[in-house]
PAMIBA-951317 format. One record per residue (C-alpha): x, y, z. Coordinates in steps of 0.001 Angstrom, whole numbers, plus 500000, padded with zeros to 6 digits. Each point is the difference from the previous one (the first is absolute). Layout:
<recs>
XYZ;...
</recs>
This chain:
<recs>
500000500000500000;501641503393498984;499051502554502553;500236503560499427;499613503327501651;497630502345497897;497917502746500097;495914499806500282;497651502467499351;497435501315502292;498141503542499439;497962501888498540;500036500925495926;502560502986499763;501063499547503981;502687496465499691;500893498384503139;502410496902500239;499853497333502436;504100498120500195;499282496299499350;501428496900499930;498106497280497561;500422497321497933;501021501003496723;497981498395498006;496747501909501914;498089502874498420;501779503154501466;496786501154502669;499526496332500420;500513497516502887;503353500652501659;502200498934502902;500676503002501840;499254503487499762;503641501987501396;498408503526499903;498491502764497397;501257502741497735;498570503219499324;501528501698496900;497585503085500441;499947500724503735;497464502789501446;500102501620503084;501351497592502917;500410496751497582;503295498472500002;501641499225496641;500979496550501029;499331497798503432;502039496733499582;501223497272501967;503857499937499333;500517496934502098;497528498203498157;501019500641496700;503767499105500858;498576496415501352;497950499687496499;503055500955497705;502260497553502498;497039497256498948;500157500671496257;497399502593499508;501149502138497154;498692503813499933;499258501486496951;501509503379498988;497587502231500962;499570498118503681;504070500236500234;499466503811499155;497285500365502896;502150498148502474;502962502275499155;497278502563500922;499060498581502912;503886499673501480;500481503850499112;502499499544497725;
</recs>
């Protein structure tokens, strides 16, 4: 089973929100999934945070096998404030 670490959409039409996930590849992308590790928000208002993730959590998923894709490597740079 290839598991990866990917980005699912939640929101309203012209207002994205992210949940951080870790599923089975071969799922559809807002479909069943292991583990949510936190959310993105690439349009925050008012007292939103950009990005709530659990960094220990994603280090013991990539330690596993989990492979992020590019954009979820960008939002854990992000979320590590580099």
């Amino acid at each position: 089973m290839a598991v990866v670490i990917r980005l699912a959409r939640m929101g309203a039409k012209h207002d994205p929100k992210y949940r951080v996930t870790v599923a089975d590849s071969r799922r559809y992308v807002t479909g069943k999934f292991l583990e949510v590790l936190g959310t993105y928000n690439p349009t925050p208002k008012g007292n939103d945070k950009k990005v709530e993730l659990d960094l220990a959590k994603v280090d013991a998923w990539i330690k596993k096998g989990a492979q992020p894709t590019d954009r979820v490597k960008h939002v854990i740079k992000l979320a590590q404030g580099k």
